[in-house]
C-alpha positions as CSV (number, residue, x, y, z in Angstrom):
1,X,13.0,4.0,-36.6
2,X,12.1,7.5,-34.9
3,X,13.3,9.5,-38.3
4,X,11.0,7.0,-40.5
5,X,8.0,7.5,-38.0
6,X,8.5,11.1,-38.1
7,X,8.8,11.4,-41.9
8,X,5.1,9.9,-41.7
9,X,2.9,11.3,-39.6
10,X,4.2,14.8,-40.6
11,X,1.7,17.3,-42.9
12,X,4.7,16.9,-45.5
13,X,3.9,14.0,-45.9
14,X,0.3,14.3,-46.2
15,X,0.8,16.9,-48.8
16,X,3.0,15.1,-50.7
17,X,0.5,11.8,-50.9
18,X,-2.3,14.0,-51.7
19,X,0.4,15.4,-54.8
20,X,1.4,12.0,-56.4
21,X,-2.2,10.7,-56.1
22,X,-3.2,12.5,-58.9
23,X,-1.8,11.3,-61.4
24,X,-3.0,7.2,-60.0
25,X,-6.6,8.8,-59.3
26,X,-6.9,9.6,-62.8
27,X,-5.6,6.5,-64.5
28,X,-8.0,4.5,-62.1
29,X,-11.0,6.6,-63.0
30,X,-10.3,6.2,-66.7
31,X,-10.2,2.5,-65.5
32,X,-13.4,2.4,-63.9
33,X,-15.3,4.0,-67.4
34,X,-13.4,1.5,-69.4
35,X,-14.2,-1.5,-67.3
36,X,-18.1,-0.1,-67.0
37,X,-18.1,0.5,-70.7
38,X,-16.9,-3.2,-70.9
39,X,-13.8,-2.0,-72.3
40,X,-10.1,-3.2,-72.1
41,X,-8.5,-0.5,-70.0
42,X,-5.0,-1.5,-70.5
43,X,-3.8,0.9,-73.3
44,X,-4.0,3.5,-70.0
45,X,-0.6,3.8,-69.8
46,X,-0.1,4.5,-73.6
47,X,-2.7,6.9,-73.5
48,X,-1.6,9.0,-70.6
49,X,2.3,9.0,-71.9
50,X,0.6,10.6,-75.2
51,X,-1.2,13.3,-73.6
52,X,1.6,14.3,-70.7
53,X,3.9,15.5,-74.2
54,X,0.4,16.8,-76.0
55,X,0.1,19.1,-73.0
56,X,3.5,20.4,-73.1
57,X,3.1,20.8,-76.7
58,X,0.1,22.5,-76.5
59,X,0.9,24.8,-73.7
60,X,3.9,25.8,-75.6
61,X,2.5,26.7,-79.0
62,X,-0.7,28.5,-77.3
63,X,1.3,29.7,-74.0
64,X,-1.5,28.9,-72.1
65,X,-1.3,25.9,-69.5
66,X,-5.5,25.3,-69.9
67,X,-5.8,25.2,-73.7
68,X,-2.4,22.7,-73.4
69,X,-4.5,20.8,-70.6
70,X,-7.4,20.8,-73.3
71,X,-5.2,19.6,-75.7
72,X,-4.2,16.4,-73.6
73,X,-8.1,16.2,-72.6
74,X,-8.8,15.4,-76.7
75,X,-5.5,13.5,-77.8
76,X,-6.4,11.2,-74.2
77,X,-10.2,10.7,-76.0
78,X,-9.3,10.7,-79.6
79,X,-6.6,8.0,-78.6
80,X,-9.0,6.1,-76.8
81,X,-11.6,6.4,-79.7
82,X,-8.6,4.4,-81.5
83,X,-8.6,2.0,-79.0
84,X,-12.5,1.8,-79.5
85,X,-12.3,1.2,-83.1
86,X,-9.7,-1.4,-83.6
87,X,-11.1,-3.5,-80.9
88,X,-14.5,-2.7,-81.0
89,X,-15.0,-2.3,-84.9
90,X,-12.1,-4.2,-86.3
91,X,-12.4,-7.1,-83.6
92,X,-8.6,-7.1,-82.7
93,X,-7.3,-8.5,-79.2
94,X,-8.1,-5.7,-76.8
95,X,-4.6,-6.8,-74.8
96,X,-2.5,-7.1,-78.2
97,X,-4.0,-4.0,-78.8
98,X,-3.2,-2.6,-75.4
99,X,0.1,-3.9,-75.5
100,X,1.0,-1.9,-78.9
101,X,-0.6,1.8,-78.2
102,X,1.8,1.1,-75.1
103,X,4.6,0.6,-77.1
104,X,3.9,3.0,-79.9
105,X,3.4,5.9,-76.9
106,X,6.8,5.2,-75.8
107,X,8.3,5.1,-78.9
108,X,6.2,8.1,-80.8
109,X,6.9,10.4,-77.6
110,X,10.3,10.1,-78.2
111,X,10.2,11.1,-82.0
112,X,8.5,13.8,-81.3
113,X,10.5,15.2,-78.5
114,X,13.1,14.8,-80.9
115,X,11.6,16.5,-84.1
116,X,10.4,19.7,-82.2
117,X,13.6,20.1,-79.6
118,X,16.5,18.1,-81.3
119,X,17.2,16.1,-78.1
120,X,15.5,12.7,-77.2
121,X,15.1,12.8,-73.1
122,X,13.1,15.9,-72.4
123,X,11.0,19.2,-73.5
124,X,13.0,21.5,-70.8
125,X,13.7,23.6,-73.5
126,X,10.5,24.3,-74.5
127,X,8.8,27.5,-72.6
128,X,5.7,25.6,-71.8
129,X,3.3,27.4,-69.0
130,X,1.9,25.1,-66.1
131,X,-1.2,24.7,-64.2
132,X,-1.2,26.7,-61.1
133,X,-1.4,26.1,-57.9
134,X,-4.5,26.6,-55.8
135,X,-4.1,28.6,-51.9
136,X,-7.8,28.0,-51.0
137,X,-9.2,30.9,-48.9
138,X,-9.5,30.6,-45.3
139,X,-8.7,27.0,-45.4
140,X,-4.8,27.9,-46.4
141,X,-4.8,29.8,-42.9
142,X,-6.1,26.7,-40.9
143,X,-3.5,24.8,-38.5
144,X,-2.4,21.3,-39.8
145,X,-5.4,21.3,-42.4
146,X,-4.3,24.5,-44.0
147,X,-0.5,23.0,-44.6
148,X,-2.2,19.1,-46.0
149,X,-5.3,20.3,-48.1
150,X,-4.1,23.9,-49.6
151,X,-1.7,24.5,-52.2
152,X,-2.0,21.8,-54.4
153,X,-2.3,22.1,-58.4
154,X,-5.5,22.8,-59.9
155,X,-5.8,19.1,-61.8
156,X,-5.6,18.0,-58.3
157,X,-8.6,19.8,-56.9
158,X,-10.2,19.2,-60.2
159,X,-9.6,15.0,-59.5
160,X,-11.2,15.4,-56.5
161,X,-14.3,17.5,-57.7
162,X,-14.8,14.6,-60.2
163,X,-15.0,11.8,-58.5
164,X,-17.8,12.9,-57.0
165,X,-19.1,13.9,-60.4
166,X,-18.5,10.4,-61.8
167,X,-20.3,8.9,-59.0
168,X,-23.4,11.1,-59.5
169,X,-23.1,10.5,-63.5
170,X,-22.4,7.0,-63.1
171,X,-25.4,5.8,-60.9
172,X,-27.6,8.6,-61.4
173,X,-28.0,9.7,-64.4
174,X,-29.9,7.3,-67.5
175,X,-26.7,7.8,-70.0
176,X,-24.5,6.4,-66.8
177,X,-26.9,3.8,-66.2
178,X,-26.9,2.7,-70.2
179,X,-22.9,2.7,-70.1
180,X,-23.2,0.4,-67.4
181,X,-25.5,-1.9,-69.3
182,X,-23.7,-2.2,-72.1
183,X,-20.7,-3.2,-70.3
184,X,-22.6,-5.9,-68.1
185,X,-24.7,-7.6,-70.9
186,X,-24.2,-6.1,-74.3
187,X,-26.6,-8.2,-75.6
188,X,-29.5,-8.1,-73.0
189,X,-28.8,-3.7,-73.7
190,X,-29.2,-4.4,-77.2
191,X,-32.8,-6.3,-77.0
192,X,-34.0,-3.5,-75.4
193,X,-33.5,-0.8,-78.2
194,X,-29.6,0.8,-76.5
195,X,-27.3,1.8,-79.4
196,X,-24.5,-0.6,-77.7
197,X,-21.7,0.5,-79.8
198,X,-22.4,4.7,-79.2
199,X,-22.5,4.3,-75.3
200,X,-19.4,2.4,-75.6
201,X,-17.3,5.1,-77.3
202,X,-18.8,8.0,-74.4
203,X,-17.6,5.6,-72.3
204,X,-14.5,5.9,-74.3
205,X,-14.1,9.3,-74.7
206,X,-14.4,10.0,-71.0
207,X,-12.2,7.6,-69.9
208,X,-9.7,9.1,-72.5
209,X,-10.3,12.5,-71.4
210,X,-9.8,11.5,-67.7
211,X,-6.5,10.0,-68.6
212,X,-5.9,13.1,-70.4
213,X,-6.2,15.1,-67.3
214,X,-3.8,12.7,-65.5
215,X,-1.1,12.6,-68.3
216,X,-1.4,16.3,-68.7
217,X,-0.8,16.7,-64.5
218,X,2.2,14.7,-65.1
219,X,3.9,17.1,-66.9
220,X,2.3,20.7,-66.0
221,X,1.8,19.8,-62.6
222,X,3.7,17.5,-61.1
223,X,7.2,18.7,-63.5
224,X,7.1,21.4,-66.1
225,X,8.3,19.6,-68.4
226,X,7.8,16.4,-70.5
227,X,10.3,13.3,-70.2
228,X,10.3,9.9,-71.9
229,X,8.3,7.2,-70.0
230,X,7.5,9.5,-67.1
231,X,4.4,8.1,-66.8
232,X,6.5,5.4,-65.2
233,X,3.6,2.8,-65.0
234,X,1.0,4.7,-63.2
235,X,-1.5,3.9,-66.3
236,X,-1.2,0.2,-64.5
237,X,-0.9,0.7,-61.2
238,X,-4.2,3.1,-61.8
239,X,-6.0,-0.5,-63.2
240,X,-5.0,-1.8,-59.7
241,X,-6.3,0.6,-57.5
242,X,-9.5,0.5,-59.6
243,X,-9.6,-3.2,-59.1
244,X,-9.2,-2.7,-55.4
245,X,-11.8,0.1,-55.5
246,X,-14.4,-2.5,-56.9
247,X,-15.3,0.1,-59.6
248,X,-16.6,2.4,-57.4
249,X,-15.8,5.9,-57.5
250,X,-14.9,6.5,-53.7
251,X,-13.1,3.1,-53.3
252,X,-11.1,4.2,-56.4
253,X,-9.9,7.7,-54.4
254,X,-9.5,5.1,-51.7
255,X,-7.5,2.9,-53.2
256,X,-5.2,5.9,-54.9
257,X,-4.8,7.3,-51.6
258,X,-3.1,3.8,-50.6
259,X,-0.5,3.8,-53.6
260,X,0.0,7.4,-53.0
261,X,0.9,7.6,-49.7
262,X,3.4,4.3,-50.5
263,X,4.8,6.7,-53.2
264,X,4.7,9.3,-51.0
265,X,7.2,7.1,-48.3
266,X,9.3,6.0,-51.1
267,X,10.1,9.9,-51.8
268,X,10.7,10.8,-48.2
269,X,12.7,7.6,-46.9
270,X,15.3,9.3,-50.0
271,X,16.5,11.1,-47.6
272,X,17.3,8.9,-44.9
273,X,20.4,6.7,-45.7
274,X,19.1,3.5,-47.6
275,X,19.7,2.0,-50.8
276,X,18.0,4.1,-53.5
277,X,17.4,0.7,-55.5
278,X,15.4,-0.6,-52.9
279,X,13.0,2.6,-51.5
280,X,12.0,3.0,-55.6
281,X,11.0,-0.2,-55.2
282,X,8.3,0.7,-52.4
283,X,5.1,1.5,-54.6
284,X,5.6,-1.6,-57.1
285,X,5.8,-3.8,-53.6
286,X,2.8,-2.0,-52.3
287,X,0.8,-2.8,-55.6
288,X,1.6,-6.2,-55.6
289,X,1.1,-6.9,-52.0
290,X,-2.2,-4.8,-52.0
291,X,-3.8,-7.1,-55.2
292,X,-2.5,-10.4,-53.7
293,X,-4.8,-9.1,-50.8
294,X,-7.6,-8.5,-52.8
295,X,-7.7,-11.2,-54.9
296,X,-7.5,-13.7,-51.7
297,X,-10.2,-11.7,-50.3
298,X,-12.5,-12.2,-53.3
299,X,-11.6,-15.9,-53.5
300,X,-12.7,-16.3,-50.2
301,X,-15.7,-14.7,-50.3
302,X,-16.4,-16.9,-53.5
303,X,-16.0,-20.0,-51.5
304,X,-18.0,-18.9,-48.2
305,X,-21.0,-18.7,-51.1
């Protein structure tokens, strides 16, 4: 019990929650613009599996780790623009749609892993830069905050700097205010002269860049290299913590904080001597167990009105 106490309330630990946040931050901010866009946000997953090899891809053919972030940042929106069309334009199922960029991701990744490197799991041998990592000045020399807050990758720091970005745009601004209209009452947005269907694809496009960012982290950040399914269903667990964050842009940092720091204790318990079945089992508990909590809560409050 000491060992598992200790592993916790250790900076290591702290730096590592704040690492494999990223990623869940960034699905569940492309959540929230979906869902305030009144848009389906499960094709998530798909659309951050995409971008994780078109950042690898792009990093390798341009050797530079930004223009291959870049390149995820517009596969994420031109993917999501997809999305946009065939559920907003064509009037499919936005979950049957969901459901099949999912699978074509997984499948399509794997093709082109194949065509480009003649193996099927991985891009390891590509030479494909990554995003550095950031020391920040004076803070890097500070006791405890120094070893928890410095050092992390650059799409980390750039997560953070836009969530608060997305909460001024969001609430502040008119073309934040419109999105939100048009995902609350379409029609009421309408009558009042707001193109519906053009603040629905920004909303699209953002939300595809943002999931972009977090695909591209995956594998220039997190590992430098791409794998099949590495994503590993943080595109979903991102649409919980933006549940749990009620939309908003600091309960959705909130919220990824929570499933990162489970994450973050399935890594560490590793090495301690448990059953490695069970500890990868720790965030997918955590997920369920933390919407079961919020969904009660909600009910309740329902019935006390």
């Amino acid at each position: 019990m000491n060992n598992v106490l200790d592993l916790i309330f250790s900076t290591d630990f702290l730096f590592t929650t704040i690492r494999v946040m990223t990623p869940i931050l960034f699905a569940a901010l492309a959540c929230m613009i979906f869902t305030k866009g009144g848009i389906d946000s499960i094709g998530t997953e798909g659309i951050m599996l995409m971008c994780s090899l078109a950042g690898v891809l792009g990093s390798h053919y341009t050797q530079n780790p930004f223009l291959g972030m870049l390149t995820a940042v517009i596969v994420g929106s031109l993917l999501a623009c997809l999305f946009g069309y065939v559920t907003l334009s064509l009037k499919s199922e936005p979950v049957l749609a969901g459901i099949a960029l999912n699978t074509l991701a997984s499948g399509l990744t794997i093709f082109i892993i194949y065509y480009v490197t003649g193996e099927k799991g991985s891009t390891q041998s590509l030479m494909s830069p990554t995003l550095p990592n950031i020391h920040i000045p004076l803070l890097k020399d500070m006791p405890i905050l120094g070893s928890i807050l410095s050092g992390h990758n650059f799409i980390t720091y750039l997560g953070l700097l836009l969530t608060v970005v997305l909460a001024l745009f969001i609430y502040k601004t008119p073309t934040g205010l419109r999105i939100r209209s048009v995902g609350e009452n379409p029609d009421a947005a309408k009558s009042i002269g707001i193109k519906v269907y053009k603040y629905k694809y920004i909303a699209l496009i953002i939300a595809g860049a943002l999931a972009g960012l977090g695909g591209s982290f995956m594998s220039m950040g997190y590992v430098s290299f791409f794998s099949k399914e590495m994503v590993a269903g943080r595109g979903f667990i991102g649409m919980a913590a933006e549940s749990m964050g009620r939309g908003t842009p600091i309960g959705v940092l909130l919220s990824s904080l929570l499933f990162g720091a489970a994450d973050s204790l399935a890594i560490r318990l590793q090495m301690l001597n448990l059953p490695v079945q069970l500890i990868q089992t720790i965030p997918y508990v955590v997920t369920i167990i933390a919407i079961a909590i919020y969904s009660y809560s909600r009910t309740e409050k329902k019935i006390s009105k």
